[in-house]
DRENLUM-192258 format. One record per residue (C-alpha): x, y, z. Coordinates in steps of 0.25 Angstrom, whole numbers, plus 5000, padded with zeros to 4 digits. Last residue first. Layout:
REM residues N
XYZ ...
***
This chain:
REM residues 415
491249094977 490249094987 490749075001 492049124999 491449234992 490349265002 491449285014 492449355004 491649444998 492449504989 491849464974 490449464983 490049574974 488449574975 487349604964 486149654960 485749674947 485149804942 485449814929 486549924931 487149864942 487349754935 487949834922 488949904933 489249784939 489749734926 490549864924 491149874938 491449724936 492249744922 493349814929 493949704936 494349654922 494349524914 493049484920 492549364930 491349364936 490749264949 489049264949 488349214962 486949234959 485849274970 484449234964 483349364961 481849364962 481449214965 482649164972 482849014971 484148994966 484949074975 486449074973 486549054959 487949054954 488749104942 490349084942 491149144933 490249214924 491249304914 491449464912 492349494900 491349524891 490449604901 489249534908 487949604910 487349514899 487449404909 486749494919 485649514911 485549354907 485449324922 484249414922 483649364910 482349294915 482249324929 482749294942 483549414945 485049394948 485549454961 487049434958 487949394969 489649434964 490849354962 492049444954 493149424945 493949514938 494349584951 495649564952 495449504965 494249414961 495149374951 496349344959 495449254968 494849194958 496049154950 496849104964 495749024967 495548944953 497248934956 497048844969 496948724963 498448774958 499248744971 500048864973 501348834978 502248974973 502849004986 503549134991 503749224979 504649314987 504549454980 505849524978 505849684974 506849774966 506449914966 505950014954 504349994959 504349904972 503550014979 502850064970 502049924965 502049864980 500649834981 500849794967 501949684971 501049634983 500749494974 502049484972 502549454987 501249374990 501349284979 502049164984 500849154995 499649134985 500549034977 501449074967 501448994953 502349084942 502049094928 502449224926 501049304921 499949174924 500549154937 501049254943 499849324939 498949214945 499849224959 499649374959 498249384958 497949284967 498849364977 497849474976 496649374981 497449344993 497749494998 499149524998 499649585012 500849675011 501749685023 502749805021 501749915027 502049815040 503349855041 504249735046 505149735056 504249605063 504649525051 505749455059 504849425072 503849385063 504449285058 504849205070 503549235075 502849185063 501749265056 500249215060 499049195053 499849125040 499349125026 500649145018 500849015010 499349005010 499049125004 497549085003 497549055018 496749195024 497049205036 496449225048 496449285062 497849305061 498849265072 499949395076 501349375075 502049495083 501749645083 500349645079 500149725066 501649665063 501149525066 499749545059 500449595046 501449465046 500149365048 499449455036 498749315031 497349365023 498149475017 499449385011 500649425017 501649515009 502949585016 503849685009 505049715010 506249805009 507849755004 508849855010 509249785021 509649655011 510449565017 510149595032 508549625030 508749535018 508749395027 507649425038 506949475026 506849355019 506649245032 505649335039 504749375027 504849205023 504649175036 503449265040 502249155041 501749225029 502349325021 502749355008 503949445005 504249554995 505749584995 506149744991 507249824986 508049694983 509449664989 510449634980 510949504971 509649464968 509949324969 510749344981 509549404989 508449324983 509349204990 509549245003 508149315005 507549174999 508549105012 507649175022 506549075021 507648985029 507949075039 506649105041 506348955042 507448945053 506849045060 505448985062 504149015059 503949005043 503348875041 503948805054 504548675053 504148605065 505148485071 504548365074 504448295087 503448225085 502248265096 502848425096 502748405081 501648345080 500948455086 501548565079 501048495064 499548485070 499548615075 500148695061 499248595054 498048665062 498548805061 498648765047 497048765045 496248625041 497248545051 498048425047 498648345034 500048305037 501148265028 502348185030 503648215024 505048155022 504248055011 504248155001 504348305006 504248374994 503148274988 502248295000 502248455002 501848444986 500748354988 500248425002 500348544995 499648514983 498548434991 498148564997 498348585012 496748585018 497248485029 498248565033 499848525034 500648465042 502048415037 502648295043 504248305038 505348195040 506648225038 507648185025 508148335023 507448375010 506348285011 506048375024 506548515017 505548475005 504448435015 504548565024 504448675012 503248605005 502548615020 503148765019 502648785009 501148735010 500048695020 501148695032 501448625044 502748585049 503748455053 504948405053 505248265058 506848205059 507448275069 508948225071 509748345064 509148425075 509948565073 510348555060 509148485057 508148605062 509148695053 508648615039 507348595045 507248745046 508048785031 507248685025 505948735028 506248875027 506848875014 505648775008 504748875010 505148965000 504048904990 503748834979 504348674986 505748674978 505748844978 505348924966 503948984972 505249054981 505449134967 506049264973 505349364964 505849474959 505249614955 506249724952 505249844949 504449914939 503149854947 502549764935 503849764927 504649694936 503449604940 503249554925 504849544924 505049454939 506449434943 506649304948 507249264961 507449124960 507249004972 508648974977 509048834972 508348714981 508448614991 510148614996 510148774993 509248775004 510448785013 511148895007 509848975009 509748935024 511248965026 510849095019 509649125029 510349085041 511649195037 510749285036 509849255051 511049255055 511549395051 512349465042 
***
C-alpha cells in the first residue's frame, strides 16, 4: 500500500461528511449493445453533478489543516469545479470569490451561487478563461488568498482519487477495464494512481474530446504542451494545456489508449442518453460512452466502468446538441442551391423531395440575381440514405448545388 492510497481513502472517508458515494450502476441497454459488463459510475449523481466537489473539498479540507487561520479561498472556473468550490466553502464556513468568464451562462453562475450562499462572492471577468485564470492569480497574490486549483494540484488528485475507492468496493473486484475522460488530468491522475496499486490487473482507456487533445499533445511532446486552439463545446474538458502535476502521473500512458471524440459524435450520445435512459450528461460526462463503439471488440465478454464525469447541461443549449447530432448522423444537411429564376423552378424542386424529406430552413441569399439566386436550403430526413437519392434526382434535373453540411468556415457563418 502506498501513500498516495492511504491519501485517497482518507479523502474518501472524509467526504462521507457532504455526500453518500455516487452509484455504480449496471447499464441493461449497454450490456446488450457490446455483450459485455458495462457500468457506469454515476459522478452526474454527486450534490453539485459532477466529481468535482472531491477535489475541491479534499484541498481546502488539507489547506485548513495546515492554515487553520486562512479565511479566503479562491479559483476560476466557468463550471464544475466553480460549483465544486462553493459547496466546500459553505461547507467549512470560509470565504470564496470565484472568478469566472464574462460569457459564463446565467445557469452556472445561479447554480455556483446558491451552493455557496453568502460564503461566496462571484466575479464576472475576462471573455476567454485565460483571462479569469489572470484576474483570479492576481488577487490572490494582492489578498492573500489561497488558489484552489481545478485539477493541478496533488491534493485534488487525491481527492478525485476517492471514485477509484468507491467503484472499487462497490464492485467488489477489479474490472477488466475503466474508461476515463480527460481534461486538465485530475480525474485520469487521481483514478489510476489509485487502481494501478489496488487493482494492477484493471486497463484503461483515455477519452479527450478532439478539439481539446491537451493529454495527446503532452505524450506527442514529452511534457505538457499549450494548444494552439481549442475547440470549447466540451467545456468540462476543454483545456489547452494538461497539468504538470498530472501529467507527470499519466506520463505511462500509451497513447493508442487516448481516444478523441469528435464533438458532433458526443451529441449523439448525450441525446440517446437522454431520450433511451433518462439520464442528462453534459458534453464532458459523455466522453467515456461515447467511445464504447470504437471499442465494440474490445470490451466484448469483459467487465468495463465508464466514469460519467458531470451531468450539468444547461438545456438552452439542447437546439445545439439536436443539430449538431443530426448533422453527424447524417439525416440533416445544409446545402447552396442555384435556383433558376423562372416560373416553376422552385416548384421542381419541391416535387424532388421524398416523403421523409422536410425544409428546415429556406433562405434566399441573393435577391437581385436575374438568371439564377443562391438559396440557402437545410434538410431533415429520417435516414442518411435518403440524401444519395434526392441528390440523385437533382443531379438528374440539372440543378446545381453545394454541400456546405461540413463546411465548417461557411456553416458557422451561414447556418
Amino acid at each position: 500500500m502506498t501513500q498516495f492510497t492511504d491519501a485517497a481513502r482518507a479523502a474518501t472517508r472524509a467526504l462521507r461528511q457532504l455526500f453518500p458515494e455516487t452509484p455504480l450502476q449496471r447499464n441493461d441497454h449497454l450490456c446488450q449493445q457490446y455483450d459485455a459488463e458495462i457500468w457506469l459510475k454515476r459522478e452526474d449523481l454527486s450534490p453539485v453533478r459532477s466529481y468535482k466537489l472531491r477535489g475541491a473539498f479534499t484541498a481546502l479540507r488539507k489547506h485548513l489543516a495546515a492554515h487553520p487561520d486562512q479565511r479566503l479561498f479562491v479559483c476560476a472556473s466557468a463550471g464544475n469545479h466553480a460549483q465544486g468550490v462553493a459547496y466546500a466553502c459553505r461547507h467549512f464556513g470560509v470565504q470564496g470569490t470565484i472568478f469566472m468568464p464574462v460569457t459564463t451562462p446565467q445557469q452556472k453562475i445561479d447554480k455556483t451561487r446558491t451552493f455557496g450562499g453568502d460564503a461566496v462572492q462571484i466575479v464576472l471577468t475576462g471573455d476567454y478563461f485565460d483571462q479569469t485564470l489572470a484576474a483570479a492569480q492576481t488577487f490572490c497574490a494582492q489578498s492573500g488568498a489561497h488558489f484552489l486549483s481545478p485539477f493541478d494540484d496533488p491534493d485534488v488528485i487525491e481527492g478525485q482519487a476517492s471514485v477509484a475507492v468507491e467503484l472499487l468496493g462497490q464492485l467488489g473486484r477489479a474490472p477488466d477495464l475503466v474508461i476515463l475522460p480527460v481534461g486538465g488530468g485530475g480525474l485520469a491522475s487521481g483514478v489510476t494512481g489509485y487502481l494501478r496499486d489496488c487493482a494492477p490487473e484493471t486497463a484503461y482507456r483515455f477519452v479527450e474530446p478532439l478539439g481539446g487533445a491537451s493529454l495527446t499533445a503532452a505524450l506527442a511532446a514529452g511534457a505538457p504542451d499549450t494548444l494552439a486552439r481549442v475547440n470549447s463545446f466540451v467545456d468540462g474538458a476543454a483545456v489547452a494545456r494538461i497539468g504538470a502535476n498530472n501529467y507527470s502521473r499519466l506520463n505511462w500512458i500509451d497513447p493508442a489508449h487516448v481516444l478523441l471524440a469528435p464533438e458532433d459524435r458526443i451529441c449523439v450520445t448525450m441525446l440517446q442518453f437522454l431520450n433511451i435512459e433518462g439520464i442528462v450528461l453534459e458534453p464532458a460526462g459523455a466522453l467515456a460512452v461515447d467511445v464504447l463503439p470504437d471499442l465494440a471488440g474490445t470490451v466484448r465478454g469483459k467487465t468495463v466502468v465508464c466514469v460519467t464525469s458531470g451531468g450539468n447541461f444547461d438545456f438552452e443549449r439542447l437546439p445545439e446538441v439536436k443539430e449538431r447530432a443530426q448533422r453527424y448522423s447524417g439525416v440533416k444537411k445544409y446545402f447552396i442551391l442555384r435556383m433558376p429564376q423562372r416560373p416553376g423552378a422552385l416548384r421542381e424542386f419541391l416535387m424532388m423531395l421524398g416523403p421523409d424529406d422536410d425544409i428546415a430552413r429556406f433562405e434566399y441569399l441573393k435577391k437581385s440575381a436575374r438568371n439564377f439566386g443562391s438559396v440557402l436550403i437545410g434538410i431533415e430526413t429520417s435516414a442518411a440514405r435518403n440524401f444519395d437519392q434526392l441528390f440523385g434526382r437533382m443531379d438528374a434535373a440539372g440543378f446545381t448545388y453545394r454541400d456546405i453540411t461540413g463546411d465548417e468556415a461557411l456553416a458557422e457563418f451561414l447556418i
